[in-house]
C-alpha positions in Angstrom: -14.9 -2.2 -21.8 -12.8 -5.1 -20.3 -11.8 -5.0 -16.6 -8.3 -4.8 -15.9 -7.5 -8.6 -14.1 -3.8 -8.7 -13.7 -1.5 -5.8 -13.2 2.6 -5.7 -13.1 3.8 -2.1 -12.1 7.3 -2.5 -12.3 8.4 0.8 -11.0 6.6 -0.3 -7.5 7.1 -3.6 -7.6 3.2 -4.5 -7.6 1.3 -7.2 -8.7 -2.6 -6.5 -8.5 -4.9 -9.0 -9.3 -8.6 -8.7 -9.3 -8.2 -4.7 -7.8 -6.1 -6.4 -4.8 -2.6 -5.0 -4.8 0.4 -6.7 -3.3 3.7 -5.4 -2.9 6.2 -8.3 -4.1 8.9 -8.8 -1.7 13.0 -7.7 -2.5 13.9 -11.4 -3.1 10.5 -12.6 -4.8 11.4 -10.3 -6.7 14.9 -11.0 -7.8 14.8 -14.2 -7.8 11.6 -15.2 -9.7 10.3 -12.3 -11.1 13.6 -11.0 -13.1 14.6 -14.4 -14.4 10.8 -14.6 -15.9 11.1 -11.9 -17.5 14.1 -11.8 -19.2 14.5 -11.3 -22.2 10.9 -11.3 -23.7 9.7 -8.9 -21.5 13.0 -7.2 -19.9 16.5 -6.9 -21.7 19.6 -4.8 -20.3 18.2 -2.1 -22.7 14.3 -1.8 -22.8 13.0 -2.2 -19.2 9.4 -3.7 -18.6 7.7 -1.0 -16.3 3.8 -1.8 -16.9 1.9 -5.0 -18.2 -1.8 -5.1 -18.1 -3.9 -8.0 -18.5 -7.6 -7.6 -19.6 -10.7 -9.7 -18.6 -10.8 -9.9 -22.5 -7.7 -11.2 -23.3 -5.9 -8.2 -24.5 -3.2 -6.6 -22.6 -0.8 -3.9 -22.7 2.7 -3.6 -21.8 4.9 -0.3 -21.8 8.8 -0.5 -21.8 11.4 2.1 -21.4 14.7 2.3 -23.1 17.7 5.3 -22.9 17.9 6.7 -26.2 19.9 9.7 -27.1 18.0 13.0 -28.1 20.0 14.8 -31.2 17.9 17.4 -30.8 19.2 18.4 -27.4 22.6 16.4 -27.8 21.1 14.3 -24.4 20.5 11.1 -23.1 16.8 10.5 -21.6 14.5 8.0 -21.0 11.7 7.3 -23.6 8.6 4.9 -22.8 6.5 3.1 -25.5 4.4 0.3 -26.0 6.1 -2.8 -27.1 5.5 -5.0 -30.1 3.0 -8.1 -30.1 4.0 -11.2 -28.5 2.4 -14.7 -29.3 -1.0 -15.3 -27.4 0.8 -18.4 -25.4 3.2 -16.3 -24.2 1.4 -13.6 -23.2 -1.1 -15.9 -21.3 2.2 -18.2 -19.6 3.2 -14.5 -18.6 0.1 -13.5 -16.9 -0.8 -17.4 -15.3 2.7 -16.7 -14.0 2.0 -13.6 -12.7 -1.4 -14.9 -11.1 0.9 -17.7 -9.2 3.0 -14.7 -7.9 0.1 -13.2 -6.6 -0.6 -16.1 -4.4 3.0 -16.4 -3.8 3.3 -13.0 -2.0 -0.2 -13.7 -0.2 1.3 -16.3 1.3 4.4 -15.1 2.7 2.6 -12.5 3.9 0.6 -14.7 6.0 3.3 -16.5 7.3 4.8 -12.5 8.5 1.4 -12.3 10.2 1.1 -15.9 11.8 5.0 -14.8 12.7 3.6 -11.6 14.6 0.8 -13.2 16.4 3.1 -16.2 17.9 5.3 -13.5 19.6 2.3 -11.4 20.6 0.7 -15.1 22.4 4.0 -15.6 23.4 4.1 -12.4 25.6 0.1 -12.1 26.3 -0.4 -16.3 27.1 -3.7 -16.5 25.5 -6.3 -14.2 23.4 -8.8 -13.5 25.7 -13.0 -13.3 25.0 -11.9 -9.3 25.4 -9.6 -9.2 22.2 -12.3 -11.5 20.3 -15.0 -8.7 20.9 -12.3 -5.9 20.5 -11.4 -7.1 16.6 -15.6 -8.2 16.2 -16.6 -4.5 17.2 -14.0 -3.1 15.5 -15.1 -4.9 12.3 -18.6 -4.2 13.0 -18.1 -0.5 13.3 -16.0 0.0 10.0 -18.8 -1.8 7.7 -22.1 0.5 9.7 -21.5 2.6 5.7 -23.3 -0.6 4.5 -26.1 -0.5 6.2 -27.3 3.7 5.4 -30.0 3.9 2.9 -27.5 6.2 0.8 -24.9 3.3 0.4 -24.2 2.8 -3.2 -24.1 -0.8 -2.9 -26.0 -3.1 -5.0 -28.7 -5.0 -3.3 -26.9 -7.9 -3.6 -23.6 -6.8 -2.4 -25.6 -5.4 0.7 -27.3 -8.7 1.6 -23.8 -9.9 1.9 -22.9 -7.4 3.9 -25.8 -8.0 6.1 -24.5 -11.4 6.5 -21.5 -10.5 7.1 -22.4 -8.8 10.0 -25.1 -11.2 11.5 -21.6 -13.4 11.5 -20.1 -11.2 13.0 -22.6 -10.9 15.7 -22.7 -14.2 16.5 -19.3 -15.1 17.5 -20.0 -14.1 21.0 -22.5 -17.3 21.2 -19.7 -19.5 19.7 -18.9 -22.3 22.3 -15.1 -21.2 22.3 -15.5 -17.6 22.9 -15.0 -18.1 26.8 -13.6 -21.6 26.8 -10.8 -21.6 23.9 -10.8 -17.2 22.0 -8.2 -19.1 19.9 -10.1 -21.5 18.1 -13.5 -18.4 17.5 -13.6 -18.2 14.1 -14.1 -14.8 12.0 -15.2 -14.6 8.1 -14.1 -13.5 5.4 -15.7 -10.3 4.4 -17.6 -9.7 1.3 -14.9 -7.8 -0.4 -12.3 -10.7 -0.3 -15.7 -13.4 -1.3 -16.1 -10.8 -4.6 -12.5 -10.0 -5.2 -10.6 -13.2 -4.7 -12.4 -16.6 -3.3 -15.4 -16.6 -5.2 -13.2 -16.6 -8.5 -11.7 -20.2 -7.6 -15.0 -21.5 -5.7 -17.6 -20.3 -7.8 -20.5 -22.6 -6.9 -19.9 -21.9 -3.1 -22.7 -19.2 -1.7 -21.3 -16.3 0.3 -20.1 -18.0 4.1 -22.2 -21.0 3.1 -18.8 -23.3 3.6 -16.7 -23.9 7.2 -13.2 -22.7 4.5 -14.9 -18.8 4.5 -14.1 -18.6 8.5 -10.9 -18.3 9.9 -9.1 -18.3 13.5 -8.3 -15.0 14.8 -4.5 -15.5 13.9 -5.1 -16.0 10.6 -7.9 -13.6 9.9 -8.2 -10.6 12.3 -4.9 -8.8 12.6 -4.4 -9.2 8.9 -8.0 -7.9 8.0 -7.3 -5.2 10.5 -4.1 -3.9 8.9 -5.8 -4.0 5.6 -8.5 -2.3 6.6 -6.7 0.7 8.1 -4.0 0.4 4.9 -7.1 1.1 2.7 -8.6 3.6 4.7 -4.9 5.5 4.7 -4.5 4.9 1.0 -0.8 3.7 1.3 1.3 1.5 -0.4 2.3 -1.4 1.6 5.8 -0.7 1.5 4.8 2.1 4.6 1.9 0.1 6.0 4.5 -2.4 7.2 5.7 0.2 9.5 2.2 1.0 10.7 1.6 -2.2 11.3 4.7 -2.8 13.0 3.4 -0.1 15.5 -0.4 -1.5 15.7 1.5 -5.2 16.7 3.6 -3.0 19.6 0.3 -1.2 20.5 -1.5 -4.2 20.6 1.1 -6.1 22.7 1.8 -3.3 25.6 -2.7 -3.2 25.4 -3.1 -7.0 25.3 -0.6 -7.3 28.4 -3.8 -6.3 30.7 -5.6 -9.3 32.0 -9.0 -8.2 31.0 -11.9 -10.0 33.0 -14.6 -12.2 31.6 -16.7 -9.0 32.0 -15.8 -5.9 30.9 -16.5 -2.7 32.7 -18.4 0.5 31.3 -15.0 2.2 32.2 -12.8 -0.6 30.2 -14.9 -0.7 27.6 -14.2 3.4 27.3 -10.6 2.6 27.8 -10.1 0.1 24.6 -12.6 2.3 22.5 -10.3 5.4 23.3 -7.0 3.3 22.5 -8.4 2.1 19.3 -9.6 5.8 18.5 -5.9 7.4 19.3 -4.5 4.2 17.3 -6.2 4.8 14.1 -5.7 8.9 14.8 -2.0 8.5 14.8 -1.7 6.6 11.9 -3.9 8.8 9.8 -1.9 11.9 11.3 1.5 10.0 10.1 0.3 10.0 6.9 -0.8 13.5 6.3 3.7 14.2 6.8 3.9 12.3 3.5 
C-alpha cells in the first residue's frame, strides 16, 4: 500500500508533507494557494476540500458542491471524488504544493528568528545555562528511545543514540562558555527521516556541519514542536502556547544565571519547566 506523501486539507488549511503538517498562513493562502487552484481544482461551485498524493503516483481529491435535495425540498452540501485530471497536471499540482510546504516552513522560521531577537534583546545574551536548559530538556523527552520496550527499529535507535551522544557533547563545545550563541544543536532523527534525508540522500545521519544549527534557529522551534506533538494540537492553537512559552521564557531568562549552577537553581528551572509543560497540557484538556 502506497504512503500518503503530500496532503492538502482544505477545510484546515494544511499542507502535510512527508507526515509533517503545516498550517498555511491567511495570506499564503489567499494569495498563492486560491489563484492555483482555480479552476481545475476549485470553481465558485465545487470546492476542493482534500487532495492526496501517493508515494505511487496515484492520488485522490474530494470536492464539495451545494446541490438541492428534491427529496427533502433542501439545499445541502454533497462531497464526491472528482473526475481524472491529466498526469502533468496532477504532478504540477503536487510539485506546487511541495514548494508551499517549504514556503510556510520558512516563514515560520523567520516568526521564530523574529521571537528570539526580542527575547536577546531583553536578556543581552544566551547564557551556558539556557544552552544546558534546551540540551536537558531534549535529552529528557527522547530517554523512550533508549527502553528495551521501544518499538523502534534498530536502526532508527542507533540514530537516536547519536542523537543523544550530540546532544551530550555540546557542553565540551568551545563556545558553550565563551560565545552560547554560536553552540550548535542537531537535527533530530525524526526531521533526518521525515524531511532532510529526502533531498540529501547520500548524507549519513549528523555526518555534515548543515544537520547542526544555532540555538536561534533550532531550539525554541524544536521545543514548541515538541510540546505541539505531545499536546496533539493544530498549530493554529500552538501559536498561542507558544506565545506564552516565549513570555515564560523571557520573565525566566531575565535571571543572570552564573557559570555554575546551584543544586537549588537547578531545582528551580526543572520545576519551571515542569509547571510550563503542566499548564499547557491542562489548557488543552478545556478544548
Amino acid at each position: 500500500m502506497a504512503d500518503i506523501q503530500v496532503q492538502l486539507d482544505v477545510i484546515n488549511q494544511e499542507i502535510s508533507y512527508n507526515g509533517m503538517p503545516k498550517v498555511i498562513p491567511s495570506t499564503y493562502w489567499t494569495d498563492t494557494l486560491v489563484p492555483l487552484m482555480y479552476p481545475t481544482w476549485d470553481t465558485d461551485k465545487d470546492k476542493l476540500i482534500l487532495f492526496v498524493y501517493n508515494t505511487d503516483g496515484t492520488y485522490i481529491a474530494k470536492r464539495r458542491k451545494y446541490v438541492m435535495n428534491f427529496k427533502t425540498n433542501t439545499n445541502e452540501w454533497k462531497d464526491y471524488e472528482m473526475e481524472a485530471v491529466a498526469t502533468a497536471t496532477v504532478t504540477t499540482f503536487k510539485d506546487k504544493l511541495v514548494e508551499g510546504w517549504y514556503a510556510v516552513d520558512a516563514i515560520e522560521n523567520t516568526e521564530f528568528q523574529n521571537e528570539l531577537a526580542g527575547i536577546y534583546a531583553k536578556t543581552q545574551n544566551v547564557s551556558p545555562a539556557t544552552v544546558r536548559l534546551a540540551r536537558d530538556f531534549l535529552l529528557d523527552e527522547t530517554d523512550w528511545s533508549q527502553v528495551a520496550d521501544c518499538p523502534l527499529s534498530s536502526d532508527d535507535k542507533a540514530l537516536y543514540t547519536t542523537y543523544r551522544q550530540k546532544l551530550r557533547d555540546i557542553t565540551t563545545d568551545p563556545n558553550f562558555n565563551s560565545n552560547a550563541l554560536e553552540v550548535k544543536f542537531p537535527i533530530s532523527p525524526r526531521f533526518y527521516n521525515k524531511v532532510y534525508k529526502l533531498e540529501n540522500a547520500g548524507n549519513a545521519y549528523l555526518a555534515t556541519d548543515d544537520q547542526f544549527l544555532k540555538l536561534g534557529l533550532h531550539y525554541l522551534k524544536l521545543f514548541k514542536e515538541k510540546i505541539a506533538y505531545y499536546l496533539l494540537m493544530k498549530s493554529v492553537t500552538e501559536r498561542s502556547y507558544f506565545d506564552r512559552l516565549l513570555n515564560e521564557y523571557s520573565n525566566h531568562s531575565s535571571k543572570t544565571a552564573p557559570a555554575e549552577l546551584t543544586t537549588a537553581e537547578v531545582q528551580e528551572k526543572k520545576d519551571w519547566l515542569d509547571k510550563l509543560i503542566q499548564m499547557a497540557s491542562d489548557e488543552k484538556g478545556t478544548l
